[in-house]
C-alpha positions as CSV (number, residue, x, y, z in Angstrom):
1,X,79.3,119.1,84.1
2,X,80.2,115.4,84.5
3,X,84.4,115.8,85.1
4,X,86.2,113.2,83.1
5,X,90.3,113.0,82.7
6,X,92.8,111.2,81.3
7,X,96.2,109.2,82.7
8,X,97.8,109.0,78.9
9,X,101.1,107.0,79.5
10,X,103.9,106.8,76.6
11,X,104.9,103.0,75.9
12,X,108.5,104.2,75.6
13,X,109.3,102.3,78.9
14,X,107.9,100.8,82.0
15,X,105.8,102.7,84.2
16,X,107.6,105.4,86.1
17,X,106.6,105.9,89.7
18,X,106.7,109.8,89.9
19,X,104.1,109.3,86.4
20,X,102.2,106.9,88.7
21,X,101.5,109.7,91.4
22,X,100.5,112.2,88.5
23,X,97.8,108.7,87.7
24,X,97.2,108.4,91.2
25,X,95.9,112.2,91.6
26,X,93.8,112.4,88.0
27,X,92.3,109.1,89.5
28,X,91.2,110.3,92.9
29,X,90.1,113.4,91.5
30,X,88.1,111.7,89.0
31,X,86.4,109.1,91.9
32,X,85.8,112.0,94.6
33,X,83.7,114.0,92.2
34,X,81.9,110.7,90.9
35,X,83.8,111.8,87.3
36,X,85.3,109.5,84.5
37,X,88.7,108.5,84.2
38,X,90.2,107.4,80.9
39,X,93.8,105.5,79.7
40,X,95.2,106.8,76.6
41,X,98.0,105.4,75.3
42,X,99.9,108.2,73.6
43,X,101.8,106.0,70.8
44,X,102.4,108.6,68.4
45,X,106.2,107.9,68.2
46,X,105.8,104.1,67.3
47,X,109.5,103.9,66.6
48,X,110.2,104.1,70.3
49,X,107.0,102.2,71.4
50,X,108.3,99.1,73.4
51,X,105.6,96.1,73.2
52,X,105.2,94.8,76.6
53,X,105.1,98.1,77.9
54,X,101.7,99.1,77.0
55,X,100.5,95.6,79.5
56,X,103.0,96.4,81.8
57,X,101.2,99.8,82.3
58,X,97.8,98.5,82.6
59,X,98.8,95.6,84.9
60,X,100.4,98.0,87.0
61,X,98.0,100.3,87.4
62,X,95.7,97.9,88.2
63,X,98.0,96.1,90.8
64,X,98.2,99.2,92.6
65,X,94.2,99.5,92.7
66,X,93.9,101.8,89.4
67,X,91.2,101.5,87.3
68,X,89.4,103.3,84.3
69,X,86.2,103.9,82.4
70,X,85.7,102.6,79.2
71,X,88.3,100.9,76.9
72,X,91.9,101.7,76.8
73,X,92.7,104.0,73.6
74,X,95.5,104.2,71.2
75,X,96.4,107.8,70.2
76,X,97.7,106.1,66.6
77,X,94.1,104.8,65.7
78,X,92.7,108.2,65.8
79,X,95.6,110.1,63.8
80,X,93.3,110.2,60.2
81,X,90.6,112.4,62.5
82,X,93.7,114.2,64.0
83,X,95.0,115.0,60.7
84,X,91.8,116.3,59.5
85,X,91.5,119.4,62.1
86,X,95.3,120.0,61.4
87,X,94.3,120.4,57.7
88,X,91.1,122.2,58.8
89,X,93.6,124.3,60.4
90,X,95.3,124.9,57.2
91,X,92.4,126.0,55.0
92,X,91.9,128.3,57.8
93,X,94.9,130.0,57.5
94,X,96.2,129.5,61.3
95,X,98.3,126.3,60.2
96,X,100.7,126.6,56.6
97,X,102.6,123.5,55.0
98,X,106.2,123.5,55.4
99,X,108.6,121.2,53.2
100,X,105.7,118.5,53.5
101,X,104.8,119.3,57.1
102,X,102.0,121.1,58.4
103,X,103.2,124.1,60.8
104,X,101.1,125.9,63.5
105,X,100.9,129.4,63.4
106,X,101.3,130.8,66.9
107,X,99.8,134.3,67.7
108,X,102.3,137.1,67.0
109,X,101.1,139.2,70.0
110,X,99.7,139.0,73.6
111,X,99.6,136.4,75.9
112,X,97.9,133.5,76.2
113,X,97.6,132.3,80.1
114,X,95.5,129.7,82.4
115,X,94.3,129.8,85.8
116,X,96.3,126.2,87.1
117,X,94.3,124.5,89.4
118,X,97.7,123.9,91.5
119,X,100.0,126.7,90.8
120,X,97.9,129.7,90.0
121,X,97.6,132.3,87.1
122,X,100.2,131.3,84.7
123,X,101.0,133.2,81.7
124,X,103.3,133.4,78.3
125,X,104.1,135.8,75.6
126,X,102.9,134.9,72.4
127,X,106.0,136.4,70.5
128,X,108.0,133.4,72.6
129,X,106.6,130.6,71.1
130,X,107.9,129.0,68.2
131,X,105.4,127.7,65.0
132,X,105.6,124.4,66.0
133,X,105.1,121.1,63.5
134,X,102.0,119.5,64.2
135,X,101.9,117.1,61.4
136,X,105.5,115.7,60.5
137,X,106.1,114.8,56.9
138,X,105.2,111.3,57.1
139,X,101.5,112.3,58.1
140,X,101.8,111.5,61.9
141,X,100.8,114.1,64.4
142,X,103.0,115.1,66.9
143,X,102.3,115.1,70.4
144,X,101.8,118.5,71.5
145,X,98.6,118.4,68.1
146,X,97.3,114.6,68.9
147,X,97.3,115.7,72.8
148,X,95.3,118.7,73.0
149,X,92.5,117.2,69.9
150,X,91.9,114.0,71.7
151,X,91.0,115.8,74.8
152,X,89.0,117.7,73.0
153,X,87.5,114.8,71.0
154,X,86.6,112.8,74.9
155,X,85.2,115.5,75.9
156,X,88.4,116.1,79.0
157,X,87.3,118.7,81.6
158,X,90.5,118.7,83.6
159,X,94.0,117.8,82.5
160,X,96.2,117.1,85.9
161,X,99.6,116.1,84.3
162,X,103.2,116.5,85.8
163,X,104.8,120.0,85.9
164,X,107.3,119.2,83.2
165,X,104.1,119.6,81.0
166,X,103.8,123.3,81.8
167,X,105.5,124.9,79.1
168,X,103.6,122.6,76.2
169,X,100.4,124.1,77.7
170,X,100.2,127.7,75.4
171,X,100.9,126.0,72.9
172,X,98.2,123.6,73.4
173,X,95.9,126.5,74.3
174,X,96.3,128.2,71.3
175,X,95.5,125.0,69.2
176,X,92.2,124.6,71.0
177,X,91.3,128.2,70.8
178,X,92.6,127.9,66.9
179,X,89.8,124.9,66.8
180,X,87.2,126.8,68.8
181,X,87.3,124.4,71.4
182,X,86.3,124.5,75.0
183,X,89.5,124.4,77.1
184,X,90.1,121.8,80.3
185,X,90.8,122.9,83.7
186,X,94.9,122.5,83.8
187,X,96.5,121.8,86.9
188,X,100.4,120.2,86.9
189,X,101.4,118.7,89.7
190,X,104.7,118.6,91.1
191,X,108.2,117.0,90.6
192,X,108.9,114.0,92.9
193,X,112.4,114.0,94.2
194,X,115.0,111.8,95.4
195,X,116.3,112.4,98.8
196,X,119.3,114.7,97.1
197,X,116.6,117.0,96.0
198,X,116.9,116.0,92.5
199,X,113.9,115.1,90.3
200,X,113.5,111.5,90.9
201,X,115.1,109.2,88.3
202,X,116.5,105.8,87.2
203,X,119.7,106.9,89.8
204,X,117.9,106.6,92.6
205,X,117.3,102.9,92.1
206,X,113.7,101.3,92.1
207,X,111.5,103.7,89.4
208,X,109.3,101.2,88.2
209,X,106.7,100.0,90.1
210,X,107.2,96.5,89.5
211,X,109.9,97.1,91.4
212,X,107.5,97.7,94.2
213,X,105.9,95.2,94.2
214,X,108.4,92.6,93.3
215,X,110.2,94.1,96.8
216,X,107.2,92.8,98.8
217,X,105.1,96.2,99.3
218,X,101.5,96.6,99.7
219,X,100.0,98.0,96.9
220,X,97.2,99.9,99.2
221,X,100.4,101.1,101.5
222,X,102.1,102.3,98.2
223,X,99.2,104.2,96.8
224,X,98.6,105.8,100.5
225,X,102.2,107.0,100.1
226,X,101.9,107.9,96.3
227,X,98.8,110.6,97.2
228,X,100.8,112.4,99.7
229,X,103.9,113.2,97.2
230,X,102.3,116.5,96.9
231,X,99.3,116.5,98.7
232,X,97.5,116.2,102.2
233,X,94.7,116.5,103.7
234,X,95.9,117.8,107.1
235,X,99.1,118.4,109.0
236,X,98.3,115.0,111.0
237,X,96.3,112.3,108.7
238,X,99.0,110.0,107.0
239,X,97.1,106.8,107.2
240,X,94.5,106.6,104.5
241,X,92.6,103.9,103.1
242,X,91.8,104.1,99.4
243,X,88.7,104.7,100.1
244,X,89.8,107.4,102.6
245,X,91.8,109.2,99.7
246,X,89.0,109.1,97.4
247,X,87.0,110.6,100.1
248,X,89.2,113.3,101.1
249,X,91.0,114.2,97.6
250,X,90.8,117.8,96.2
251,X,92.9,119.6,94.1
252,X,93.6,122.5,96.3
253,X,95.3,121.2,98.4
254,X,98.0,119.5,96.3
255,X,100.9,122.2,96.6
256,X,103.3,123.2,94.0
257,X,106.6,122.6,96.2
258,X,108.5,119.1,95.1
259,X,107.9,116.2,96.5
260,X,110.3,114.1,98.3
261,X,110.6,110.1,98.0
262,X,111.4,108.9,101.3
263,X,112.2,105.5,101.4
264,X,112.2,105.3,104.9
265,X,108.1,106.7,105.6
266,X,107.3,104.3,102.7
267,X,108.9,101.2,104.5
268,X,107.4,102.9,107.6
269,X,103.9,103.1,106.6
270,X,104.0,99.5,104.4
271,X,105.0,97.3,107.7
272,X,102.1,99.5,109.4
273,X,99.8,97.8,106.7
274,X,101.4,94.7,107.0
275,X,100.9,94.4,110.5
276,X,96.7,95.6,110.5
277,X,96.4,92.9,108.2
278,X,94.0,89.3,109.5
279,X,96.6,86.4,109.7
280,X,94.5,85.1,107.1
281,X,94.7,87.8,104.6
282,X,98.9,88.1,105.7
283,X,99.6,84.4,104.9
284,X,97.3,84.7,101.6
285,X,99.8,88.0,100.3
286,X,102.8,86.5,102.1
287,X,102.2,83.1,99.4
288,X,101.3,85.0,96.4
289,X,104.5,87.4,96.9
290,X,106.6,83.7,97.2
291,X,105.1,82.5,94.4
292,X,106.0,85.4,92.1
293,X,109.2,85.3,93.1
294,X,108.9,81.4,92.6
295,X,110.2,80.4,96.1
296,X,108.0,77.4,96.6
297,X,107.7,76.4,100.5
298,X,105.4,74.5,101.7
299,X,102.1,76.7,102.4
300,X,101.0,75.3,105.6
301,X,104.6,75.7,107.1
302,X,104.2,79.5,106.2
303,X,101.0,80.1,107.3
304,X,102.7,78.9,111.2
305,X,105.2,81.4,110.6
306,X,103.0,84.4,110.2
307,X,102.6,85.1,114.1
308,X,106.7,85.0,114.4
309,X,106.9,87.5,111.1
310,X,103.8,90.0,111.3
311,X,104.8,92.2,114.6
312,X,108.4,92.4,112.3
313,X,108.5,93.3,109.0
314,X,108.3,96.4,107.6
315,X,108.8,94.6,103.2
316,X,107.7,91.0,102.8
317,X,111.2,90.6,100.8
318,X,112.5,90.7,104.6
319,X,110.5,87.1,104.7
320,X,113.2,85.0,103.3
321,X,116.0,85.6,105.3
322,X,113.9,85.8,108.9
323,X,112.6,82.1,108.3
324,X,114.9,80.6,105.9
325,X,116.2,78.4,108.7
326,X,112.8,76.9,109.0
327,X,112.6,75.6,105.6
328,X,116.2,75.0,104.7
329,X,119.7,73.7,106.3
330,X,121.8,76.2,108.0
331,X,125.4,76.9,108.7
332,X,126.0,77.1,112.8
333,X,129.6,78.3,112.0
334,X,131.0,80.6,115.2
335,X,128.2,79.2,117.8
336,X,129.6,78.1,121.1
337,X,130.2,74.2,121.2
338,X,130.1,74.3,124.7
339,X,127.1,76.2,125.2
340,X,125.2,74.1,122.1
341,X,126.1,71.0,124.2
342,X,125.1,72.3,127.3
343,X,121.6,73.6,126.0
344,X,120.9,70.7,124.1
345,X,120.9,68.2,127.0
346,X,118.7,71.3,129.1
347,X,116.3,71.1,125.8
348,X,116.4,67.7,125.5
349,X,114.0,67.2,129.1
350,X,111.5,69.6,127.8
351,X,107.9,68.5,127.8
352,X,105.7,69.7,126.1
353,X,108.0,71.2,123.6
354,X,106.3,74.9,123.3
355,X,107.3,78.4,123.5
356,X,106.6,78.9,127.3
357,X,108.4,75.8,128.4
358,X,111.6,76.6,126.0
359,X,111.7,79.6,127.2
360,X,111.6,78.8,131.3
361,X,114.4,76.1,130.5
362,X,116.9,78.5,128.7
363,X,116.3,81.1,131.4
364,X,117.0,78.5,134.1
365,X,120.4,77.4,132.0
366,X,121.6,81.0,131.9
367,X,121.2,81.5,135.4
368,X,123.2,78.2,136.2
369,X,125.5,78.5,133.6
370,X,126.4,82.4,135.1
371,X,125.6,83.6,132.2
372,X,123.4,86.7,130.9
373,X,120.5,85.9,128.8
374,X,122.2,86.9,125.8
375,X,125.2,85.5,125.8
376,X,123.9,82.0,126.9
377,X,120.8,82.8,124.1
378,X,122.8,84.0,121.1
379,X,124.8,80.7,120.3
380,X,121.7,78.6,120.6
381,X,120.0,81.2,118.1
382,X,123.0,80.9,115.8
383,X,123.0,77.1,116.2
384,X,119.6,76.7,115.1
385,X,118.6,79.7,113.0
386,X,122.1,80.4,110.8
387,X,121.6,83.9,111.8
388,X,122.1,86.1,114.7
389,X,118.9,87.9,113.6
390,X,115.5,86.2,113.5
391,X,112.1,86.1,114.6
392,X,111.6,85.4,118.0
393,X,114.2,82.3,120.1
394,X,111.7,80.7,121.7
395,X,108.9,80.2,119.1
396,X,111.2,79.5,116.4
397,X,112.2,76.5,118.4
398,X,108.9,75.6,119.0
399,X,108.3,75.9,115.3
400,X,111.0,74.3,113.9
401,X,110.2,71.2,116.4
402,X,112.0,69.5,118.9
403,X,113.9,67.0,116.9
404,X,115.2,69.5,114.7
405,X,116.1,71.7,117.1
406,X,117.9,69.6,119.1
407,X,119.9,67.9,116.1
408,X,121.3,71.6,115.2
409,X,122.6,71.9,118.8
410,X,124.3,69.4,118.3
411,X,125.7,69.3,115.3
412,X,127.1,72.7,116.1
413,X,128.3,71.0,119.3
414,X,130.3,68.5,117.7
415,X,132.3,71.0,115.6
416,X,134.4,71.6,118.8
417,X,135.2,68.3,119.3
């Protein structure tokens, strides 16, 4: 049996994250056992379908390293053949019409149960379950009909789906038994939480993964912190390539526990990408994450900055503010005029003007001055970088050039006088 599943996003919305994960695990699954995966778009409520969302999903997805078989599906185009087994349903007496909608009839007794692939024998009394509408009035299926038949209809072998989908699942057992269908493996994954321990939402900040992106993560980092929300594949193995995951992935050992987003291991484990990454291939993602947020530097002069940045930063939105001094003026407000002064006229003798040779002439100031590194370091670093706080003293210098250099020194020299 060939496995095939489904990702089936609402366009109600951008993509959530925590939805993403749920993605993320039907895909691996679907990848490690050579399977199909499908992208349904489940539309059925078109009154609260928003536009762009149904691109921003696939975009994302595909951003993030996401793909599917075949092409992407609408749940609306298929509502005639939907309609048609809920009126099958009807002539078979297990469905009735009810003030012009059609109404399932649930099972008056027993139980109707499932063997979840993540959270064990699960099981529900009959007698609990309401008739519910499957076809409203208008002649639109509703979700918990449209779902189950178009899994049936593509064939779906395993639905993995967030654990919030756990109690439409007897219902949606009963419709395929009703339609003497062949029912999926089911396995609902768990709830993501904030670090409060509440299920993660639009309070805890960044939930779409735009967001993500736009705040200058990897999209291979984020997926290898996606998969474990939930899963792993030892107690030791964080770092995984995609096709690692794919490798490694099993249903079995995704636990039912929440999940916690931790902000922290994600910004951890992105500036661990960041820094395995060729020069090359760090200046190529550095530009393209400038040029989406259309901060337009010169590419060469970013490309030099990549061996002051890469040992550093953990987000490329931490870029801007470590170099801005190289690409625009600064503000040497609070820097020592006396030390500027002094350092400039050391700085002015040095030949050639690199790294090394800055760095011997500073240390040679601070000793004659009387002064500890730092303090005789910090003033020159606020003189010519804006900022107590950037890449490295000496190869910024060397960077930003001698003439620059020395014209910040002093300029913040002169505002003593």
């Amino acid at each position: 049996m060939t496995v095939r599943v489904r990702m089936a996003p609402s366009p109600t919305g951008f993509l959530h994250i925590g939805g993403v994960r749920t993605f993320l695990f039907n895909w691996l699954f679907a990848r490690q056992q050579g399977g199909e995966c499908r992208l349904r778009i489940e539309n059925t409520d078109t009154s609260r379908e928003v536009a762009e969302a149904t691109q921003q999903i696939q975009s994302s997805l595909r951003w993030l390293g996401i793909d599917w078989d075949g092409p992407v599906t609408f749940q609306l185009d298929r509502m005639d053949e939907v309609r048609a087994y809920a009126e099958q349903l009807v002539d078979e007496g297990t469905a009735y019409l009810d003030e012009g909608a059609i109404r399932f009839r649930m099972p008056d007794e027993g139980t109707v149960g499932w063997d979840d692939a993540i959270r064990g024998r699960i099981e529900f009394a009959n007698e609990n379950l309401a008739d519910l509408v499957i076809v409203r009035s208008d002649g639109r299926a509703t979700y918990n009909f449209a779902s189950p038949v178009e899994d049936m209809l593509d064939g779906i072998t395993h639905v993995i789906r967030g654990n919030d989908h756990i109690s439409n699942t007897p219902t949606q057992i009963n419709i395929l038994t009703a339609l003497r269908a062949g029912l999926p493996v089911y396995a609902h994954a768990p709830d993501v939480n904030g670090d409060d321990g509440r299920k993660l939402s639009k309070r805890h900040g960044a939930v779409s993964i735009d967001a993500f992106r736009e705040d200058g993560y990897l999209p291979e980092a984020l997926m290898n912190f996606l998969a474990l929300l939930g899963w792993s594949y030892d107690d030791r193995t964080t770092v995984m390539r995609p096709h690692e995951l794919i490798e490694r992935f099993s249903l079995d050992r995704v636990g039912p526990s929440p999940a916690t987003f931790d902000y922290k291991k994600l910004d951890w484990m992105n500036g661990v990408y960041l820094r395995e990454l060729p020069a090359d291939d760090y200046a190529k993602r550095l530009l393209d994450w400038l040029g989406e947020q259309r901060i337009d530097w010169p590419a060469e002069r970013v490309r030099e900055t990549v061996p002051l940045v890469q040992p550093k930063l953990e987000k490329l939105s931490e870029y801007p503010d470590r170099v801005r001094f190289l690409f625009e003026p600064v503000s040497s407000v609070g820097a020592d005029p006396r030390i500027c002064a002094a350092a400039a006229e050391v700085l002015g003798a040095v030949d050639p003007w690199v790294a090394a040779a800055i760095e011997a002439a500073l240390r040679g100031f601070a000793e004659t001055e009387g002064l500890k590194p730092r303090e005789a370091f910090a003033p020159v670093r606020l003189a010519v970088t804006g900022t107590d706080v950037s890449p490295g003293l000496f190869e910024s210098l060397e960077l930003l050039g001698r003439d620059e250099s020395l014209s910040r020194l002093r300029a913040a020299a002169d505002q003593g006088r």
